[in-house]
C-alpha positions in Angstrom: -6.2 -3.0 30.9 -8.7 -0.3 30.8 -6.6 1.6 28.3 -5.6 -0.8 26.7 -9.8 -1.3 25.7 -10.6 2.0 24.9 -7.3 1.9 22.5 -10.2 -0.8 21.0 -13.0 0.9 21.0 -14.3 2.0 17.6 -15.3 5.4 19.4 -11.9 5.9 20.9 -10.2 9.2 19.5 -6.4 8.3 18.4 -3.7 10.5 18.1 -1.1 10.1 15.4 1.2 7.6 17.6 -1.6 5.6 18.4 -3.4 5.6 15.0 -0.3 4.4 13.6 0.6 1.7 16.0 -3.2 0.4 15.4 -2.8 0.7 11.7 0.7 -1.4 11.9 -0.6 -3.9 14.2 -3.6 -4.2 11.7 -2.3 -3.9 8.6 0.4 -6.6 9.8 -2.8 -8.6 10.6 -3.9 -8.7 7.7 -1.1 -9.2 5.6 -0.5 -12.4 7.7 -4.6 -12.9 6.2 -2.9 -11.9 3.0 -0.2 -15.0 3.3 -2.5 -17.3 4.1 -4.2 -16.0 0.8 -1.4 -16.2 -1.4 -0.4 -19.5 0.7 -3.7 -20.7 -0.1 -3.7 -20.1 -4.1 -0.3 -21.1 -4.7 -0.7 -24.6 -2.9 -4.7 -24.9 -4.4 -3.7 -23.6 -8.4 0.2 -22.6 -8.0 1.9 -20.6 -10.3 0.5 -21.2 -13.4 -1.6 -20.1 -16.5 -5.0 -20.1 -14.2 -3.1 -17.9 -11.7 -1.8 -15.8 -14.4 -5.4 -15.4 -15.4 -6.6 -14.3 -12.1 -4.3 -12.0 -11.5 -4.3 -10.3 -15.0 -8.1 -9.9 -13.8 -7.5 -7.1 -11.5 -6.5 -5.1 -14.0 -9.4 -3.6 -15.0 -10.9 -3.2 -11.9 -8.5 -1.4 -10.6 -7.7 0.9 -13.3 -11.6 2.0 -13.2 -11.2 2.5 -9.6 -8.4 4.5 -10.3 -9.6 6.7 -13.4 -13.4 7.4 -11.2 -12.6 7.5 -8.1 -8.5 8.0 -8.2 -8.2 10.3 -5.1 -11.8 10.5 -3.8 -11.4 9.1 -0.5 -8.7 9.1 1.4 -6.7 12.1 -0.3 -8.5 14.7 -1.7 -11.7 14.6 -0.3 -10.1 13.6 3.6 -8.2 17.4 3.1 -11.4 19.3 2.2 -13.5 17.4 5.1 -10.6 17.7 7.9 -10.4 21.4 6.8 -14.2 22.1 7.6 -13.7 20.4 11.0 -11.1 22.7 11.9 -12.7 25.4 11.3 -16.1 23.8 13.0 -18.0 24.3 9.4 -19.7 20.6 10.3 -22.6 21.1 8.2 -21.1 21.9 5.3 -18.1 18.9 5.7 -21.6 16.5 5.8 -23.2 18.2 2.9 -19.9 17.8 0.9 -20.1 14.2 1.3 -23.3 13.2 0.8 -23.0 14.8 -2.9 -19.5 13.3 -3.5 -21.0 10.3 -2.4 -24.2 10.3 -4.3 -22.7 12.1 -7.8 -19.5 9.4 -7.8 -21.5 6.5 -7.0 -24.0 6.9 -10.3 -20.6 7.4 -11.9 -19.0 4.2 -10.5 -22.2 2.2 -11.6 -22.1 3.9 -15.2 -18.2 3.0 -15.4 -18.7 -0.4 -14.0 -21.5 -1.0 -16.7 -19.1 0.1 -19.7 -16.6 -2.3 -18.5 -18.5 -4.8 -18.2 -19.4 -4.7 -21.6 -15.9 -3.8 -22.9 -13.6 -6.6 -20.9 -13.0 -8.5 -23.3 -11.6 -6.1 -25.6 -9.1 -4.6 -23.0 -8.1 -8.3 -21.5 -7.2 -9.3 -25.5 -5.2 -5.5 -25.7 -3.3 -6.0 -22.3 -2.4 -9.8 -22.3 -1.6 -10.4 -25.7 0.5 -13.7 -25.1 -2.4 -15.2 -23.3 -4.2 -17.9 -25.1 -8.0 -18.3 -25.9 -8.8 -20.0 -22.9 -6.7 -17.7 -20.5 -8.6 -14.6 -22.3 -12.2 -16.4 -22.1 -11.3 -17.3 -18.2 -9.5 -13.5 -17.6 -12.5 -11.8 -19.0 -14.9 -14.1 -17.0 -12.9 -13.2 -14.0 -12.6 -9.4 -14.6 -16.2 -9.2 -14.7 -17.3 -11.2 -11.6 -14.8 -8.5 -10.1 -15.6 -5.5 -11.1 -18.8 -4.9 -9.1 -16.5 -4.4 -6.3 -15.1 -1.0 -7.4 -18.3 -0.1 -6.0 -18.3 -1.1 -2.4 -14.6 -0.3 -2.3 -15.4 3.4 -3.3 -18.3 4.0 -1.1 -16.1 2.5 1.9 -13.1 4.2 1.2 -14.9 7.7 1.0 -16.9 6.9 4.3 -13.8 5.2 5.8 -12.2 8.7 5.1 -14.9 10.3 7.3 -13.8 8.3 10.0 -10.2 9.0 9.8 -10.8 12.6 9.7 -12.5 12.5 13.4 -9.6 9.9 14.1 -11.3 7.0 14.1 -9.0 4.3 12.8 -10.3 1.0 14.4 -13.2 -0.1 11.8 -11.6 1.2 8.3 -8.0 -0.5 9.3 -10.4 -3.9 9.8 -11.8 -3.9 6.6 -8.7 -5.2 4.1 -8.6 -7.8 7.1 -11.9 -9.0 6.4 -11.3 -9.0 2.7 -9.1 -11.6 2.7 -10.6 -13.6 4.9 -13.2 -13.9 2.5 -10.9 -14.5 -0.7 -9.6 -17.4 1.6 -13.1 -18.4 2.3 -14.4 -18.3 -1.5 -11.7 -20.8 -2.5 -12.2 -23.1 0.2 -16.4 -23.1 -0.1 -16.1 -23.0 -3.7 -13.2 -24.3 -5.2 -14.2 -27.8 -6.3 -17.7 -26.2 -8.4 -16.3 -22.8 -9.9 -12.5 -23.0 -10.2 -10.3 -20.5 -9.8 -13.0 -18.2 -10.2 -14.6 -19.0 -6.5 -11.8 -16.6 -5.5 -13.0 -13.8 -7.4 -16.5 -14.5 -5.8 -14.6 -14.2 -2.5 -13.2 -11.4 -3.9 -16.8 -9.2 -4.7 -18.4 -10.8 -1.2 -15.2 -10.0 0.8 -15.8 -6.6 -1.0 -19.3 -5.7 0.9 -18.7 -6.8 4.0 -15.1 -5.9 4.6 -14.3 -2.3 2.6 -17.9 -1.0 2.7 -20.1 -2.6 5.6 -16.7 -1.8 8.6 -17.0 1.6 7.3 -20.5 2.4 7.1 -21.1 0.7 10.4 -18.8 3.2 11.8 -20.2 6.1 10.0 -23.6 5.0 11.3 -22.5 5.0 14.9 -21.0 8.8 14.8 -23.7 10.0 12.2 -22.6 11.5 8.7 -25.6 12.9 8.2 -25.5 12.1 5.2 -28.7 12.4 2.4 -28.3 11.8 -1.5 -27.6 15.2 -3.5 -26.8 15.8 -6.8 -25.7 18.9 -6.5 -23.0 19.6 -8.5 -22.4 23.7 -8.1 -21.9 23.1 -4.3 -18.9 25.2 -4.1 -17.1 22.6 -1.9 -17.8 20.0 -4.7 -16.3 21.9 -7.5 -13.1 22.2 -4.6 -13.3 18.9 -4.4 -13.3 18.4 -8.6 -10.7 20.4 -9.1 -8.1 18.3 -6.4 -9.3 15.3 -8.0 -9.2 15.3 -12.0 -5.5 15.7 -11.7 -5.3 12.4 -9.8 -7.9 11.2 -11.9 -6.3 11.7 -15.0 -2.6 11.8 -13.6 -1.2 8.0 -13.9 1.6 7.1 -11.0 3.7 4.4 -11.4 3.1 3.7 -7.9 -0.3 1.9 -9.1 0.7 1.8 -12.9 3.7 -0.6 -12.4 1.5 -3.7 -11.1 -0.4 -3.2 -14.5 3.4 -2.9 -16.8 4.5 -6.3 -14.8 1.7 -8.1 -16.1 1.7 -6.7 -19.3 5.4 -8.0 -19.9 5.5 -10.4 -18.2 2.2 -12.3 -19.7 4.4 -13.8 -22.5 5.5 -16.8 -20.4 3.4 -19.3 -18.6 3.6 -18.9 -14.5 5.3 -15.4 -15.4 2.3 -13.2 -14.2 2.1 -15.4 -10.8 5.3 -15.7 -9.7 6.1 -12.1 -10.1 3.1 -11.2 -8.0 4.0 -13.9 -5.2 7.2 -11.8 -4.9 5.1 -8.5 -5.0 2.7 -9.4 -2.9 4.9 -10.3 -0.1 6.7 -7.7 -0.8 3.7 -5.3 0.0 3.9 -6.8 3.4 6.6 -4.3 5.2 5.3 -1.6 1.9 2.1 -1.6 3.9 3.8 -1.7 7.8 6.1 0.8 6.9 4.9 3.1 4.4 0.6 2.6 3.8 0.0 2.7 8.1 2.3 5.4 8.2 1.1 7.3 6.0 -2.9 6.7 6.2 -2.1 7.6 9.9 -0.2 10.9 8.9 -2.5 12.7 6.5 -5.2 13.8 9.1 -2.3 15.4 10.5 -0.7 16.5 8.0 -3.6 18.3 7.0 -4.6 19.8 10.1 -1.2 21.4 10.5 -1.0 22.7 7.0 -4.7 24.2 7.7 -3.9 25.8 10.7 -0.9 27.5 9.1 1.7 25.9 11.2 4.0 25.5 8.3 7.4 25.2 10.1 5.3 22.1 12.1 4.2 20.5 8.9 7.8 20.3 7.0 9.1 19.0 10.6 6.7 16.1 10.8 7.0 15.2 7.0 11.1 14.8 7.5 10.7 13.2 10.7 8.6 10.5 9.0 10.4 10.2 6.2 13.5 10.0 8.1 12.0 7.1 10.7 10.2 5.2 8.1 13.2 5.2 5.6 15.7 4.4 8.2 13.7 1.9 9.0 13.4 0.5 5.7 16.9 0.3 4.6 17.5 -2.1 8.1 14.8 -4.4 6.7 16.3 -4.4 3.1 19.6 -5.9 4.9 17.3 -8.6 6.3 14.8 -9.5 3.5 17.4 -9.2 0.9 19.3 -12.3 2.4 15.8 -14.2 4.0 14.5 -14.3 0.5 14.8 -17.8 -0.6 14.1 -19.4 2.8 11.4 -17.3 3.4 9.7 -18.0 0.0 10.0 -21.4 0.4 8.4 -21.5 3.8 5.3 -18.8 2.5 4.8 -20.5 -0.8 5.8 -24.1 -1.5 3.6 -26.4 -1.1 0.9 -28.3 -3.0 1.6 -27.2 -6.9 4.0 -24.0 -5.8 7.2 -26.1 -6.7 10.7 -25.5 -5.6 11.6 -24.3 -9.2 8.5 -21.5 -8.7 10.5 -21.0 -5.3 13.9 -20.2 -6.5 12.5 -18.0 -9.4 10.0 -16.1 -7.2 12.9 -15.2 -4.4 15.1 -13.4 -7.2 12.5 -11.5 -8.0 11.7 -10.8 -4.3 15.7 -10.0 -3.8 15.5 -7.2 -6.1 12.2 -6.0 -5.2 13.4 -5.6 -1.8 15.7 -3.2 -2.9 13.3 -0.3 -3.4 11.5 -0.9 0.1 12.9 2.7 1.3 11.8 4.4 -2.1 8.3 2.8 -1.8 7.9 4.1 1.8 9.2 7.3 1.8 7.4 8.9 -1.3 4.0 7.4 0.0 4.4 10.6 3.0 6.1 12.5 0.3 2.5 12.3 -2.0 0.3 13.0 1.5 2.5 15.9 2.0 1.3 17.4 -1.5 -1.9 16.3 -0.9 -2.5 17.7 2.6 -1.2 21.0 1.6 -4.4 20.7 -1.4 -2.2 20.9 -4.0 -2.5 17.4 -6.4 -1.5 19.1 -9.8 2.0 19.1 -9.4 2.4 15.8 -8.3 0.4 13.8 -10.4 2.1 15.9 -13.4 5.8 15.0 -12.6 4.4 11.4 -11.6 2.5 11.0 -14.8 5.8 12.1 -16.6 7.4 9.9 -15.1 5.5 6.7 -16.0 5.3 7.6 -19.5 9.3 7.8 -19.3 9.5 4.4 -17.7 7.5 2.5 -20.2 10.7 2.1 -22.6 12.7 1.4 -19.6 10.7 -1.9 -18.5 10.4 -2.7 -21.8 14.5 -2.2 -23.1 15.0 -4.1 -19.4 12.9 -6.8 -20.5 13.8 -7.7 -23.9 17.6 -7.4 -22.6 17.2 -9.4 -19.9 13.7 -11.0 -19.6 11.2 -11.1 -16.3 14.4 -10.1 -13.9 14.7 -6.7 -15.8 10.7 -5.7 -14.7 12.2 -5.9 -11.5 15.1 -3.9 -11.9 12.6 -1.6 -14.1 10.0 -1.1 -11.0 13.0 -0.3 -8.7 14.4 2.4 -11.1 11.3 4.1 -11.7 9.9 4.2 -8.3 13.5 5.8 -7.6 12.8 8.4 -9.9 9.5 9.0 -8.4 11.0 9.1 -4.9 13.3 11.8 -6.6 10.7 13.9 -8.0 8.3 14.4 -5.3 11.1 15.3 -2.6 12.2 17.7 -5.1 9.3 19.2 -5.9 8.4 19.8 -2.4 12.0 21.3 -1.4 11.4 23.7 -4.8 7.9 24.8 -3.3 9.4 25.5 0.3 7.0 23.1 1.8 9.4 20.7 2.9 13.2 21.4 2.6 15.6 18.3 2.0 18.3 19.9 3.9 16.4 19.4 7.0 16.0 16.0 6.9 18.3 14.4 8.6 20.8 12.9 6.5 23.7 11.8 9.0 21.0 9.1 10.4 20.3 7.9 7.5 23.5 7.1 6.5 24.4 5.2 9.8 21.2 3.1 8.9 22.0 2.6 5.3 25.8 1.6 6.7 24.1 -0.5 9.5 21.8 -2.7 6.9 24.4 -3.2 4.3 26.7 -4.2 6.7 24.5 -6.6 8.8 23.3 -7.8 5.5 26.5 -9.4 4.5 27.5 -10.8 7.2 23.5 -12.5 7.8 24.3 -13.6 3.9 27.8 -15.6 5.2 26.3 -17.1 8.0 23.4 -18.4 6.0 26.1 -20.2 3.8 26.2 -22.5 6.6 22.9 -24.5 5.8 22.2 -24.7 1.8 18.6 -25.3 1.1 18.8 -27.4 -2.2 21.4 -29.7 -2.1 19.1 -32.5 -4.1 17.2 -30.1 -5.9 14.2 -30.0 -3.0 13.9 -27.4 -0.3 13.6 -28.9 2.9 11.1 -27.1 5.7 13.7 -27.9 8.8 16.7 -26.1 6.2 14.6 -22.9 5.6 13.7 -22.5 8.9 17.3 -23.2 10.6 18.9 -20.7 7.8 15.9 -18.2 8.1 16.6 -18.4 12.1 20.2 -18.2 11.7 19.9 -15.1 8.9 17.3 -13.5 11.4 19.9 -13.8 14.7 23.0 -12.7 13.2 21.3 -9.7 11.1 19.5 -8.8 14.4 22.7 -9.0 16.3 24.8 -6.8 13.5 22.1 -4.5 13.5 22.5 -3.8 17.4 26.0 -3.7 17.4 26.6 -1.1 14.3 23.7 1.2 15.6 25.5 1.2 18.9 28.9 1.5 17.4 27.5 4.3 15.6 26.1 6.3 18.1 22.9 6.1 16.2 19.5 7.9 17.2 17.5 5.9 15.3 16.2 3.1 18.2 15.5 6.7 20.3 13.6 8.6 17.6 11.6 5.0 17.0 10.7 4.7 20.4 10.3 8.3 21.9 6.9 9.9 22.0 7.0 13.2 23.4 9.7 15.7 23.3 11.5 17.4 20.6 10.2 15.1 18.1 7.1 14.6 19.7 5.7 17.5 21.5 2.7 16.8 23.8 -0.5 16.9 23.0 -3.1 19.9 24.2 -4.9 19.2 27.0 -8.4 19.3 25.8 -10.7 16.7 25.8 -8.8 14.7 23.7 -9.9 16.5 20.7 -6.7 18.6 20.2 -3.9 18.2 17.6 -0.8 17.5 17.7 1.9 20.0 17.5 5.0 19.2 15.4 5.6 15.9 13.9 4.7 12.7 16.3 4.9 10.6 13.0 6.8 7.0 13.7 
């Protein structure tokens, strides 16, 4: 019990198995916050041209956050900062950020002015098959939201701070406490402002979840930290140079949300219903790939800064490897779950049956790319920890521009179905590029990941996968042309059992590693860590 406390105390030192088991059991946390968000807008305003509206709003907001402060907190700047603590240069990681926290604040503030002034401009550019009312209500929403930018920059930069001397419990809070407060904006304020109480949840949830979790953190370790503008610090100009490139640099990763809407805001319901099956989508994403990966590039970094370069491409395959593995079991599972699982997240109130058939296709194929969408989020810290973010955001920014005519010859061929296939083609490509580009550089060689347990895995899922897809035959869901709550769950149940059950069996027909390597912690994979204090690093990989 006593462990298990200090594993909760905001002080508490983690290594990268801990910090990553914290980040999964938070980051699954919130995503169940994050249902009951989605859960709540689709029964409260469904899946309609309001919550195409709302949606569309984000738009802006985040592509601001992305131009000014696109790799400012927790990849560029967490590098520079866990580099001076390695080599014990604490003053100087403490005068770097209070100028990259004073200089890109003032910036934030100018840019969020600008677009305040210019959203309705961009919202009648981006969603040109909106009507007047859904451009006067998307512009209204767009600027109650931009404010946030703000909070979420200042937090994420602090929140970086805190990773760096592994301290994981307040930042992985804070997308929790977001939600809560989307959720809690609709619910105060739904009957006076509409749709747009959840963008005032939105901006509050902002403050206190983002920003005040990782400033109270900060405060509690002391940053040190005392406004500067000044701009020739040599660490700042480091810091510059890492980030324009991400800056500038456009990766589909972030830039497909923004295509999908652009498409797809021709139809009524499109917008929403697409980002139901996206959103719930970015519930194993985040489990899988976003803990993983916030978890791993503190370490990453500290390996590639201490030279230990054999270490570094170790740990990087062994994640990869775990986490797409991994993956590719789920796929089998979500693949088949989709339309039960839909209709138990979304339908209810005005989220119909119809919005629950159409949402779980696009879920099916989204599922698809689940391994792709983890694997190159440890691919990108791998470039990032090794300080180099030129080359990636180049081959990535190519590769957007390339994939605009692909979502768009996908979607006049074969309407909102093809943005799916689209997204899972071009973050393929992206997968693609970044392993390649780090097996050209000798940072992290593809023939040493280990391919042969992958395969069992990918064997594993599509085999368990079709025989889950039989069995779920047994109990249709829609035999009137209404989904029935006892139906989903007794399919879902019976889809979940026989998948779980052909899972076990091929692994251990197989011979497969993979349950071994997911629960082992020390050893070849996992070498101990240093006896010191706790403050040591680890050696090579101990990546989950």
């Amino acid at each position: 019990m006593t462990k298990l406390l200090r594993f909760f105390r905001p002080s508490h030192q983690h290594t990268a198995f801990s910090a990553t088991l914290l980040l999964m059991g938070t980051v699954m946390l919130s995503r169940v916050i994050g249902y009951a968000r989605e859960a709540y807008i689709a029964f409260a305003f469904g899946a309609g041209s309001q919550t195409d509206a709302y949606v569309a709003a984000f738009t802006l907001p985040d592509f601001l956050n992305y131009i000014v402060a696109g790799g400012a907190a927790s990849i560029t700047f967490i590098s520079i900062y866990t580099r001076f603590l390695a080599e014990k240069r604490d003053a100087e990681a403490q005068k770097t950020f209070s100028i990259i926290i004073t200089v890109m604040t003032a910036v934030m503030i100018v840019g969020t002015i600008l677009t305040e002034i210019f959203a309705p401009q961009f919202v009648r550019w981006f969603v040109k098959g909106f009507s007047p009312q859904q451009i006067e209500l998307c512009v209204h929403l767009t600027r109650i939201l931009l404010p946030a930018q703000i909070f979420f920059y200042v937090g994420g930069v602090v929140s970086a701070v805190l990773l760096s001397h592994r301290l994981f419990l307040l930042p992985a809070f804070g997308p929790l406490l977001y939600n809560i407060f989307i959720i809690l904006g609709g619910v105060a304020g739904g009957r006076h402002f509409g749709i747009a109480s959840l963008a005032y949840g939105a901006l509050i949830g902002s403050v206190v979840g983002p920003f005040l979790a990782s400033v109270i953190g900060a405060a509690r370790i002391g940053t040190g930290y005392k406004p500067s503008f000044e701009v020739m610090n040599p660490a700042f100009r480091e810091w510059v140079k890492l980030s324009v490139p991400l800056m500038l640099g456009v990766s589909l990763v972030t830039a497909d949300d923004w295509i999908l809407r652009h498409y797809a805001a021709s139809g009524v319901g499109d917008i929403a219903r697409l980002n139901y099956a996206k959103r719930l989508f970015a519930v194993p994403i985040a489990v899988l790939g976003q803990a993983t990966g916030q978890a791993s590039l503190p370490f990453f970094a500290r390996l590639f800064n201490e030279k230990k370069l054999k270490e570094f491409a170790a740990t990087v395959n062994d994640s990869v490897y775990r986490v797409s593995a991994a993956s590719f079991l789920a796929t089998g599972w979500m693949m088949v779950a989709a339309l039960p699982l839909i209709d138990l997240v979304y339908r209810r109130g005005r989220f119909l049956f119809a919005d629950t058939q159409t949402t779980a296709i696009y879920f099916f194929w989204f599922s698809l790319s689940l391994a792709l969408w983890a694997a190159q989020g440890l691919y990108a810290r791998a470039f990032y920890a090794a300080g180099d973010t030129l080359t990636p955001m180049v081959a990535v920014s190519v590769i957007t521009a390339a994939s605009l005519p692909v979502y768009s010859l996908l979607f006049h061929s074969f309407g909102v179905i093809g943005l799916a296939w689209a997204s899972d083609i071009g973050i393929g490509v992206n997968l693609l590029a970044l392993a390649g580009l780090l097996h050209y550089k000798k940072l992290v060689p593809l023939g040493e990941l280990r391919w042969w347990e992958l395969g069992k895995a990918a064997v594993v899922a599509v085999v368990a996968g079709a025989v889950s897809f039989e069995v779920g035959k047994i109990v249709p869901l829609a035999t009137t042309g209404h989904g029935s709550r006892m139906a989903d769950l007794t399919q879902l149940a019976l889809v979940s059992i026989t998948w779980l059950a052909a899972v076990a069996a091929g692994l251990w027909l197989l011979r497969s590693e993979l349950p071994g390597d997911l629960r082992r912690r020390k050893g070849a994979v996992y070498p101990a860590v240093a006896q010191g204090g706790g403050k040591e690093i680890l050696g090579a990989g101990r990546e989950p």
